[in-house]
C-alpha atoms as one frame of an Amber mdcrd trajectory, in Angstrom:
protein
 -46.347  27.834 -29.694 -42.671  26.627 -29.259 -40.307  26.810 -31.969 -38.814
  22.976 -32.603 -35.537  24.338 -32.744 -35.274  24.821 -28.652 -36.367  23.339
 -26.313 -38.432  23.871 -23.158 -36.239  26.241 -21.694 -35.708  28.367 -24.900
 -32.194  26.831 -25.321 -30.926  25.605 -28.442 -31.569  21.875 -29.597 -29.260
  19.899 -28.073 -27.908  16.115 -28.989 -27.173  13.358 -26.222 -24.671  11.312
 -25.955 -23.732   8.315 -23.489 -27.362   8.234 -22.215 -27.353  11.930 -21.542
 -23.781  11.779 -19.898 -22.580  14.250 -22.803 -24.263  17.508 -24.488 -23.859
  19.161 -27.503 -25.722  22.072 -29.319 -26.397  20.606 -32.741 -24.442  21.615
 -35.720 -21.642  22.566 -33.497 -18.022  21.830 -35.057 -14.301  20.312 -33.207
 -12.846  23.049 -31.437  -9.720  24.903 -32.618  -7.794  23.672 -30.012  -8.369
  20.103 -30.537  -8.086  19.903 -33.409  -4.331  21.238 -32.989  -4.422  18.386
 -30.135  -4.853  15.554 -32.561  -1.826  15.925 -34.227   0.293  17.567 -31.810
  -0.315  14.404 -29.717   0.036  12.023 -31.869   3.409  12.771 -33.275   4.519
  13.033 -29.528   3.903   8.951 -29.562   5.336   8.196 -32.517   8.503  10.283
 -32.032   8.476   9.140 -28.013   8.731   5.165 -30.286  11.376   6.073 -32.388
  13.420   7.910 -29.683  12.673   5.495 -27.240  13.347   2.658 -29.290  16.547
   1.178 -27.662  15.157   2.421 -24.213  17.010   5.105 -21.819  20.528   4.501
 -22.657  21.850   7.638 -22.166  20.256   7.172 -18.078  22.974   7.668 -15.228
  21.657   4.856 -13.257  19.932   2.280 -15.450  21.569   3.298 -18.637  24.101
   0.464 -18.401  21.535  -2.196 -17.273  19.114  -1.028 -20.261  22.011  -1.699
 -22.870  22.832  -4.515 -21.282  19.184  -6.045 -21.891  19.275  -4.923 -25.509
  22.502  -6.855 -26.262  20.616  -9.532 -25.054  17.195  -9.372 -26.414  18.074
  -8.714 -30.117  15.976  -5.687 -30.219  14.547  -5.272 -34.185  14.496  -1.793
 -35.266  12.331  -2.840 -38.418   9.431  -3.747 -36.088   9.626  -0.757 -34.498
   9.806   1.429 -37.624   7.165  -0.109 -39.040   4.814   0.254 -35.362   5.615
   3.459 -36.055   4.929   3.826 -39.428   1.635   2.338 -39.089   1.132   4.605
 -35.771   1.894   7.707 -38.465  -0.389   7.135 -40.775  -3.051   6.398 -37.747
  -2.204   9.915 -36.829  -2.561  11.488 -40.530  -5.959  10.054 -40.684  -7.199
  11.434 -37.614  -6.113  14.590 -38.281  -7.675  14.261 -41.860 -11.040  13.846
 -39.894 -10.426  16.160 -37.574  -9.977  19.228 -40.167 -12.339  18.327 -42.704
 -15.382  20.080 -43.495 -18.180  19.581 -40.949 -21.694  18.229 -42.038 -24.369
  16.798 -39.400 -25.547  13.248 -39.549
């Protein structure tokens, strides 16, 4: 007899995903490493918003042209705070999920 845990080729039970496109071994957990990524990631975007927020200024070439096009679009700083606020707390909940104690569905 076979145990039900593994299957035909005395593997451990795996889970499909996608149709079989992904694998998994069940009761596996998030690796280490990306659950670092999550975070580390996200705060990248929302600092790359709020440092990029009046565009590249500071550029050799097209810094001139860039602050040239803010003068005349009326940029609005509180929009992009807030896009980034919201894109913050995106990231904090992720990263909530990401760390939390595993349990299989």
């Amino acid at each position: 007899m076979s145990d039900p845990k593994n299957d035909h080729q005395g593997n451990e039970e795996l889970k499909e995903y996608a149709g079989g496109w992904l694998t998994e071994r069940k009761g596996t957990d998030i690796p280490g490493f990306l659950k670092l990524a999550f975070p580390v990631i996200g705060l990248g975007c929302v600092a790359y918003l709020i440092l990029q927020m009046y565009g590249d200024t500071g550029h050799d070439t097209r810094g001139a042209l860039v602050q040239r096009f803010n003068e005349v679009s009326q940029t609005s700083p509180g929009l992009m705070y807030f896009v980034a606020a919201l894109g913050l707390v995106y990231v904090v909940a992720v990263a909530v999920f990401a760390v939390r104690a595993f349990h299989e569905d």
